[in-house]
N, C-alpha and C positions, 0 to 999 in steps of 0.2 A: 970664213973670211969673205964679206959680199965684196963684189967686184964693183964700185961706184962705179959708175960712168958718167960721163961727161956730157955735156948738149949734145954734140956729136959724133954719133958712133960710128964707127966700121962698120960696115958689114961683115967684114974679114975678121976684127977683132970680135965682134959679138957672135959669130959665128964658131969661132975657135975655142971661145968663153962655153960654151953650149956643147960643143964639143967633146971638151975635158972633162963637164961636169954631168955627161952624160945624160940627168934630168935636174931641167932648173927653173926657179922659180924668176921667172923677167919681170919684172915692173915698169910700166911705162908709162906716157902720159898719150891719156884718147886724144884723136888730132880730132873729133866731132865734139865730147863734153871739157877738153882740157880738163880733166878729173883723172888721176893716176889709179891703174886699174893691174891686175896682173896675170898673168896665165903661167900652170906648171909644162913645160914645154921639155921636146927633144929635136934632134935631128937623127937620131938612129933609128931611120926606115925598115931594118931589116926582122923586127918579130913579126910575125905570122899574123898577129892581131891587129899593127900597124899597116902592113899590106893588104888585109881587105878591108880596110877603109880607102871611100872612092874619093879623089879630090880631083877638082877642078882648076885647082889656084895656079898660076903659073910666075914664077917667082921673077923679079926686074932688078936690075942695077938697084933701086931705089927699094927694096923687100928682099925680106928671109922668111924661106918656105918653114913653117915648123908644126910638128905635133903638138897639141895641145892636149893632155890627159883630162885635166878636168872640164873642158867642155867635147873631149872625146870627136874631136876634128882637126883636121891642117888649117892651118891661117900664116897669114902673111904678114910679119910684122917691120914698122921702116925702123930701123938700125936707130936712125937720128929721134924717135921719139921712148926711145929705151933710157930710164933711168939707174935699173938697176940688175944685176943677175946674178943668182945667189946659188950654190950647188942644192937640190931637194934633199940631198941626204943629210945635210947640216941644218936645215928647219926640221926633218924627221929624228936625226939624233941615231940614226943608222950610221954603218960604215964602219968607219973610228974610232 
C-alpha cells in the first residue's frame, strides 16, 4: 500500500514513512527538470557497507539525509517535493 503524499510533506512524516519500511522506493518531483524521478532509499546507517561510504551532505530543517541504493550514495532530499513512498519490499514481492 504506497503512502501518497500530499504537496507538503513532513519531514517527520516522510521520515518515519522510511523508517517503517525500512528500504523505499520515494518518488519525487526534480525542483531543476520538474520531471518526477525516483531513488530506492534508507535511513538505516548502521550496515558496515553503509558506513564506509563517505558523505558530505549535511541534512537542514528544509532536507532528509538518505541512502540511496541505486545510485550507491547519500543525498538530500526536501520533504515538500516527495510525491510518493512505497515499501521496496512490496515492488520486489519479498516479505509477505
Amino acid at each position: 500500500q504506497p503512502a501518497s503524499l500530499g504537496a507538503l510533506v513532513k519531514k517527520e512524516e516522510l521520515a518515519r514513512l522510511v523508517d517503517e519500511y525500512g528500504d523505499a522506493v520515494i518518488t519525487y518531483r526534480s525542483a531543476n527538470s520538474n520531471k518526477l524521478k525516483y531513488n530506492f532509499c534508507t535511513l538505516d546507517f548502521s550496515t558496515p557497507y553503509i558506513q564506509q561510504k563517505k558523505n558530505r551532505a549535511k541534512e537542514s530543517e528544509q532536507t532528509l539525509l538518505l541512502f540511496c541504493w541505486d545510485t550507491d550514495s547519500f543525498r538530500l532530499l526536501k520533504p515538500q517535493n516527495v510525491t510518493s513512498v512505497v515499501p521496496l519490499a512490496s515492488v520486489l514481492k519479498n516479505g509477505d
